[in-house]
N, C-alpha and C positions, 0 to 999 in steps of 0.2 A: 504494500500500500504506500501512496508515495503521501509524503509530508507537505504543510501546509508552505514551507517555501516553494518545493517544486511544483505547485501548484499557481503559486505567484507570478512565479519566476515565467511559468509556461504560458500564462494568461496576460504580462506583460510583454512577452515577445507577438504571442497573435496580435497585441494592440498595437507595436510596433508595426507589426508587416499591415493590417487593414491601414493606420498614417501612411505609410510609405506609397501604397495602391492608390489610397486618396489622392498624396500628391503627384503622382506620375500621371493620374487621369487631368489635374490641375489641369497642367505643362502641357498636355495632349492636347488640349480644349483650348489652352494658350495659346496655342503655336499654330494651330487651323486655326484660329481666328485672325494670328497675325497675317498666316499665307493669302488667306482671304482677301485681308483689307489691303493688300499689295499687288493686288491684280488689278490691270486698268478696268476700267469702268466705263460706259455704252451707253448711250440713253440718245432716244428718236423720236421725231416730233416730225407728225403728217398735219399737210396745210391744202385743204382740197381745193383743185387749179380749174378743171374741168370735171367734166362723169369718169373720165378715167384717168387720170394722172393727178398726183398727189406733189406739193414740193413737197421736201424732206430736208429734216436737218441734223445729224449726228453727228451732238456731242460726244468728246472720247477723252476720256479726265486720266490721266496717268500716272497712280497712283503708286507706281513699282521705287524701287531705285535704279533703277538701270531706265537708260534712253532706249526708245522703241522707233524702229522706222516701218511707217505705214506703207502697204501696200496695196490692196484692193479691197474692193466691197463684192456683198455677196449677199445673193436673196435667197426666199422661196420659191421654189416653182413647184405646181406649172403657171399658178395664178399671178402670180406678182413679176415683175423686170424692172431694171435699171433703164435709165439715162439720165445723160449727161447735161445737165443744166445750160452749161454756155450754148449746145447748139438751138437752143430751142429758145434762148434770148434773142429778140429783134430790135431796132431801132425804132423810136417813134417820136413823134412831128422835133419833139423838142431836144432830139438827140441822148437822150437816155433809153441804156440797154432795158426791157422790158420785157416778160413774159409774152408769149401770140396766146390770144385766145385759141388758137385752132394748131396745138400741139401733134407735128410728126417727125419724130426722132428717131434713130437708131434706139433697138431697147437689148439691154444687156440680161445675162443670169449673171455674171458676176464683172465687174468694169476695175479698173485701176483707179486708185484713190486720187478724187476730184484735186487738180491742181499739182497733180506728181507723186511722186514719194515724198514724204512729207517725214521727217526726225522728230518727233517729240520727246521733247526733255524730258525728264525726272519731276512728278512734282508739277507739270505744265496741263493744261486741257487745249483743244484746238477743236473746231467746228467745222464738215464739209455740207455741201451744201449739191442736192442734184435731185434728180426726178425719179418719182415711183407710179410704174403704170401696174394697175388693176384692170382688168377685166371686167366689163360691167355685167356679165353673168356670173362673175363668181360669187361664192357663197362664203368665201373666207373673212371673218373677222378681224383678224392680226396679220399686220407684216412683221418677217423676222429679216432682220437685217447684221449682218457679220462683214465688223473689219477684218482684217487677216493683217498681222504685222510681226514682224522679230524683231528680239531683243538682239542691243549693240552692245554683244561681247565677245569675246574672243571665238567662242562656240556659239555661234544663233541658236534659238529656239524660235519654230512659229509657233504661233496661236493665234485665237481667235477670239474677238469682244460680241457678244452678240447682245440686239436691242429690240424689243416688242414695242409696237405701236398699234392702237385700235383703226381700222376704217371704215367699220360699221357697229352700227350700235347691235346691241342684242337679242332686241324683240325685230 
């Protein structure tokens, strides 16, 4: 029969080792959360132009430490496609570039990001700016919209920011 230290003794170490599980879950739950909040960040905003094209505006917040160089966008299909903003701007009387009412563009499934490749800093946000055609028979609620960009380090990695926006309401 064992004695009432060994009993101590044995119910102080289970108490140990539950602490110790405790905090390595801590850490665990620290450390996703830090990866988390280090991933750039996406967010989109539809501006309805005509029945079927949408402008678009995607913010892209870059929340990492390391600079990112953007590279293209990219949608859903088969309902949704890209284009390009500038060609589908005209002149008008007063010499400012303008939307046409009567929008026909080249339309993309995924286009090179509006304006080039574009570096974003550490720590920086930047906005592009281009068109989203919907189909007017589609049934689809949401556009998804994905940057595609790597990171500037010695070894790139790609990834991708992706961004939901509503273009029809629910009922």
């Amino acid at each position: 029969m064992a004695s009432t230290t060994q009993w101590v003794s044995a119910w102080a170490a289970l108490g140990s080792l539950f602490v110790a599980a405790a905090a390595l879950a801590v850490a665990v739950i620290a450390l996703r959360r830090t990866i988390v909040s280090e991933r750039p960040f996406a967010s989109l905003s539809l501006h309805r132009v005509n029945g079927e094209y949408f402008r678009a505006f995607l913010k892209i917040n870059n929340a990492s430490r390391r600079d990112l160089r953007l590279e293209k966008l990219t949608i859903d299909i088969p309902d949704f496609r890209l284009s390009d903003i500038s060609e589908a701007l005209v002149d008008d009387s007063s010499g400012q570039r303008v939307l046409a009412k009567e929008t026909d563009v080249k339309q993309y499934i995924a286009m090179g990001y509006p304006g080039g490749h574009t570096i974003l800093e550490a720590g920086r946000a930047t906005t592009a700016e281009f068109l989203v055609f919907q189909a007017a028979h589609s049934q689809r609620k949401a556009a998804e919209v994905a940057v595609m960009f790597h990171t500037m380090e010695p070894r790139p990695k790609w990834r991708a920011a992706k961004a939901i926006a509503r273009t029809r309401p629910d009922f």
